[in-house]
Every structure is written in C-alpha cells, then in structure tokens.
C-alpha positions as CSV (number, residue, x, y, z in Angstrom):
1,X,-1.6,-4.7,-5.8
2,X,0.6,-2.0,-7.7
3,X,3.9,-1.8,-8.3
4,X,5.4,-0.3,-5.2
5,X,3.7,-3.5,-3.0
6,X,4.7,-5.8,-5.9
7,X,8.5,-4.0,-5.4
8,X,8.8,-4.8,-1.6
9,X,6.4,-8.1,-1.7
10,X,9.9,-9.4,-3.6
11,X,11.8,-9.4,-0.2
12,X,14.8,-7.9,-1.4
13,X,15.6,-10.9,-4.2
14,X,16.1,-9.3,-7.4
15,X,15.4,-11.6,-9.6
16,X,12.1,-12.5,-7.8
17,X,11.8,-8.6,-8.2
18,X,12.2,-8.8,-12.2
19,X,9.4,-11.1,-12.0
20,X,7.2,-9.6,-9.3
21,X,7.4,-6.3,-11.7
22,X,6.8,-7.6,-15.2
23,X,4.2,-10.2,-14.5
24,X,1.0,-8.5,-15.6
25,X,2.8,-8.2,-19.0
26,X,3.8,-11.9,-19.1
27,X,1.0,-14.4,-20.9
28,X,0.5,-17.8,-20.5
29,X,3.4,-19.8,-21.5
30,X,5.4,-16.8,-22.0
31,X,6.7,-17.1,-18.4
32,X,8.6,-20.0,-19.3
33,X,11.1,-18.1,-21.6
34,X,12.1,-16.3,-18.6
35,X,15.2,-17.4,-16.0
36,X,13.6,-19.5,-13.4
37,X,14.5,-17.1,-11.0
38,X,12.4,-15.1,-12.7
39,X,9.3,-17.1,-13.3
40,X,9.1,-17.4,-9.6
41,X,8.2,-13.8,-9.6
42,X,5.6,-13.9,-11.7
43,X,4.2,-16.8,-10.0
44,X,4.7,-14.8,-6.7
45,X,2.8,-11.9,-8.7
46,X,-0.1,-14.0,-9.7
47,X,-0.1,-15.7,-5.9
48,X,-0.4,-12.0,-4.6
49,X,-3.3,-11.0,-6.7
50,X,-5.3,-13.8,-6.1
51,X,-5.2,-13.2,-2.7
52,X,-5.5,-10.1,-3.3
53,X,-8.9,-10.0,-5.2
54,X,-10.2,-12.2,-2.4
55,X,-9.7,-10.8,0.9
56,X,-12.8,-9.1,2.4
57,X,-11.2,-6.0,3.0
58,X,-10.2,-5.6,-0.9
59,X,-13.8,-6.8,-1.4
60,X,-14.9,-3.5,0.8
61,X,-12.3,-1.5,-0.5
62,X,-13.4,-1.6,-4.3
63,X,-17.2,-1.3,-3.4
64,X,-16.3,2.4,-2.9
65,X,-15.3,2.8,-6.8
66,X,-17.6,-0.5,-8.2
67,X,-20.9,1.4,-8.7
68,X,-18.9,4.5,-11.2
69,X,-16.0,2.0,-12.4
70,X,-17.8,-1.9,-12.0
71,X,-14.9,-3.7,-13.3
72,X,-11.8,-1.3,-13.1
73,X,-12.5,-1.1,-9.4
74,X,-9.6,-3.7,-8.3
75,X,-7.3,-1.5,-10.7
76,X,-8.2,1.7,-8.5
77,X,-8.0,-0.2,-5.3
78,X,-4.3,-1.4,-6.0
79,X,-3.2,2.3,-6.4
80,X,-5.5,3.2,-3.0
81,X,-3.5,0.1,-1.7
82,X,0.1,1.4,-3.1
83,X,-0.5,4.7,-1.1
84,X,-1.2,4.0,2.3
85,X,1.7,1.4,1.8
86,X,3.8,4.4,1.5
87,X,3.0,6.6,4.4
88,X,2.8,3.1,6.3
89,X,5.2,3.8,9.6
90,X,5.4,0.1,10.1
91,X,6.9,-0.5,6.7
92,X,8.8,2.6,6.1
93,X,9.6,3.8,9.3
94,X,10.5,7.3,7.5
95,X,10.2,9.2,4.2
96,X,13.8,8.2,3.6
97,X,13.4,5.0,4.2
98,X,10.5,4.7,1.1
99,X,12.9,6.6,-0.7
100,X,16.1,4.6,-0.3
101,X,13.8,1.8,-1.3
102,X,12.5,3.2,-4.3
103,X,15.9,4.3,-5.6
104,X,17.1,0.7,-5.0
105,X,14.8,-0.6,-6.6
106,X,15.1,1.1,-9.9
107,X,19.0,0.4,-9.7
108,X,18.1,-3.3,-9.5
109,X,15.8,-3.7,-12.4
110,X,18.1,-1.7,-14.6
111,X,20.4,-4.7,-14.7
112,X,17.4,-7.0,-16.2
113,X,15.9,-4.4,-18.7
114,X,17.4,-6.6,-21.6
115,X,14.5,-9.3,-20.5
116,X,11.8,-6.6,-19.9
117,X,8.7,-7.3,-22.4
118,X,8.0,-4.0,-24.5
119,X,5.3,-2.3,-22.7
120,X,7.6,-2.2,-19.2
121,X,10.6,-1.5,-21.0
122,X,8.6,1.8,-22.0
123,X,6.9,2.4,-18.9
124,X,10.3,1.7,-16.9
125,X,11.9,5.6,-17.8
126,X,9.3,7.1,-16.7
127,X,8.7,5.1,-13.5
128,X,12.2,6.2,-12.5
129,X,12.6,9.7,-13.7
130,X,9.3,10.7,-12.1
131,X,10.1,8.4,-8.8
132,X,6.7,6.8,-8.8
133,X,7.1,4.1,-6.1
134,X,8.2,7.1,-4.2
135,X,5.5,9.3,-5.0
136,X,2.9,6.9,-4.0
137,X,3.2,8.6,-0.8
138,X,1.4,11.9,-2.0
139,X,-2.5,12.7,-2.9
140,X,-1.1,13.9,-6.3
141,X,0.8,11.0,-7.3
142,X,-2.3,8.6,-6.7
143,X,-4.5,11.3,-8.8
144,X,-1.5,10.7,-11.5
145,X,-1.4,6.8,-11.5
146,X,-5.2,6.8,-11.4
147,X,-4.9,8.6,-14.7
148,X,-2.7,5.7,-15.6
149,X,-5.0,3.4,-15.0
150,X,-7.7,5.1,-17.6
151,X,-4.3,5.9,-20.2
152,X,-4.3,1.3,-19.9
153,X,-7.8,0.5,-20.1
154,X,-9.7,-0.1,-23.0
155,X,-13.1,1.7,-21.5
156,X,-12.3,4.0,-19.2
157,X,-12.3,7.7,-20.4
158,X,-11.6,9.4,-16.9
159,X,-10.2,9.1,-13.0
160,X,-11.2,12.3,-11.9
161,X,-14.0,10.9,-10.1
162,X,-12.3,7.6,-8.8
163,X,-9.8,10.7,-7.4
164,X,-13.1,11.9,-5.8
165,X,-14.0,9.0,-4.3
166,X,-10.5,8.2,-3.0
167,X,-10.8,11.7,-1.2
168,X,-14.0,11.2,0.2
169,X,-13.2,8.1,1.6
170,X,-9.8,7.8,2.4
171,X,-10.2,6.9,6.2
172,X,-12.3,3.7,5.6
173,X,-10.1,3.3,2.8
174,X,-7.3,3.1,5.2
175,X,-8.9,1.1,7.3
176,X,-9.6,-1.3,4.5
177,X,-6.0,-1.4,4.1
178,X,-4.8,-1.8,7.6
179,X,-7.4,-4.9,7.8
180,X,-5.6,-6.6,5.0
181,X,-1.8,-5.9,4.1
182,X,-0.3,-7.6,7.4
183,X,-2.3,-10.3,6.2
184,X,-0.9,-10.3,2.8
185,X,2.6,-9.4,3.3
186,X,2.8,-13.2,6.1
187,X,0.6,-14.7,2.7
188,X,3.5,-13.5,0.0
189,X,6.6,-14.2,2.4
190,X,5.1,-18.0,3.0
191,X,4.2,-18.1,-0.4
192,X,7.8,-17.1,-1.8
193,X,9.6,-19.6,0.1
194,X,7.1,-22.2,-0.6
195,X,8.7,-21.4,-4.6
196,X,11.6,-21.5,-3.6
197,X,11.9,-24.5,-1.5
198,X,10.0,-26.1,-4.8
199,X,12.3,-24.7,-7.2
C-alpha cells in the first residue's frame, strides 16, 4: 500500500503512524533504534505489505501493469490502491473528511521529524505543501505519484504508460480494490492489536 492507506491503517496512534510512514526506509536492525512505539509501526507496515502482495485481488490488480512494468507493478498498484481509498465513501464519507485527515496527519508526524531517516525527512515538505494524501483523490495526482514511483526506481525511465493503463482500466481496477481493502483494513486492525497486546 501507499502512504495515504499506510496513514489511516495506523488507527489514529501516532506513534504507530511514525512507524507505519517511515518503514520502507527502515533496514533490518535499524528498526530497533527506534521508540518501541515506533517499531510497532514498522512491523504493522511490513504486516500490511505482506498481505498486501498476497491477496488475489492485488495479484489481478498488478497483472494490468506486469507485462510493461514486470517487477514495479506492486509499486503502481499501491498508488491505484491509495486512489480509490480516497474517493472511498465508506472511508471518507466526504471530501472534507479525507481532507481533515490528511491535514491531521501531517500535524502529527511533524512532532517526530527529529527521528525521520533522511530520504522521508526530504520527501516530508513536499508531501505536505502539495497535500498528497489529499490529492490521491484526483486522476492528476496518481499521474504525479506514478512519476514518483519512476523518480525512486533504479530502472524505470517512464509512467506515462502505467498512467494509461490506470485509465483504461480503472473500473476493474476498482473492483480489484473493493475485493480486497475491507479485507485488509479487519487484517491490519487485528494485526495492530496483536502488537500491541505483545508489546
């Protein structure tokens, strides 16, 4: 998943959201020089991609991109996922609502940007000035993170056809997604207070 699922996947705990939101920059052992607090989030992040990677509908979802992007096709279904997570009614019952969430969210990881690891301490700015958990919601945004995905990638030299594909597709793609979040959003909640209770 992207950021904007990793965001509310954290339930509203912020230091499971510090976690949640840095994880993919967090290696090996590194984790343990984190809060525990913290570590539980990027546990939580790791639990959530694995599950993730493995549910059929992901498995259907990134076939669309696989045969033009092989293995970059999970990081172009987390941004397909991040979208209709926006505009999803049953999540966000309202374009405020996604973006009272978003702001929120910023406010809270400003308080841990002291424990950030470099490459999200330079990402973070722009995250917030140009709203991006917010702009998930629009076509444009995801045509703008999928560039993100190729400016992070060691072999990727384009998105504009992943953009394409995305278009094309977008109503099994939403079905892909409606076939899997409920199942990972009861997954991560179990999940989190399985940590916890552990912790």
């Amino acid at each position: 998943m992207n950021y904007l699922a990793h965001a509310y996947l954290s339930f509203n705990k912020p230091d499971i959201l510090a976690g949640n939101m840095i994880s993919d920059y967090i290696k090996g052992k590194k984790q343990f020089d984190y809060p525990p607090a913290v570590q539980q989030g990027i546990r939580l992040h790791r639990a959530i991609d694995h599950f993730t990677d493995t549910h059929a509908a992901t498995q259907e979802l990134k076939s669309f991109f696989r045969p033009q992007y092989r293995l970059y096709s999970g990081a172009f279904a987390d941004v397909v996922y991040d979208h209709f997570l926006a505009n999803d009614t049953h999540e966000f019952s309202s374009e405020m609502e996604l973006k009272s969430f978003a702001a929120g969210t910023y406010q809270t990881l400003e308080a841990y940007t002291e424990l950030f690891p470099l490459p999200f301490q330079k990402m973070f700015p722009y995250m917030k000035t140009y709203d991006w958990l917010y702009n998930y919601r629009h076509t444009w945004g995801i045509e703008k993170s999928m560039g993100g995905v190729v400016h992070r990638a060691a072999y990727l030299t384009e998105s504009a056809i992943a953009f394409e594909i995305f278009n094309a597709h977008y109503t099994a793609m939403q079905a892909c997604y409606h076939a899997f979040f409920p199942d990972l959003k009861k997954y991560s909640f179990n999940k989190l207070d399985e940590l916890l209770s552990t912790s």
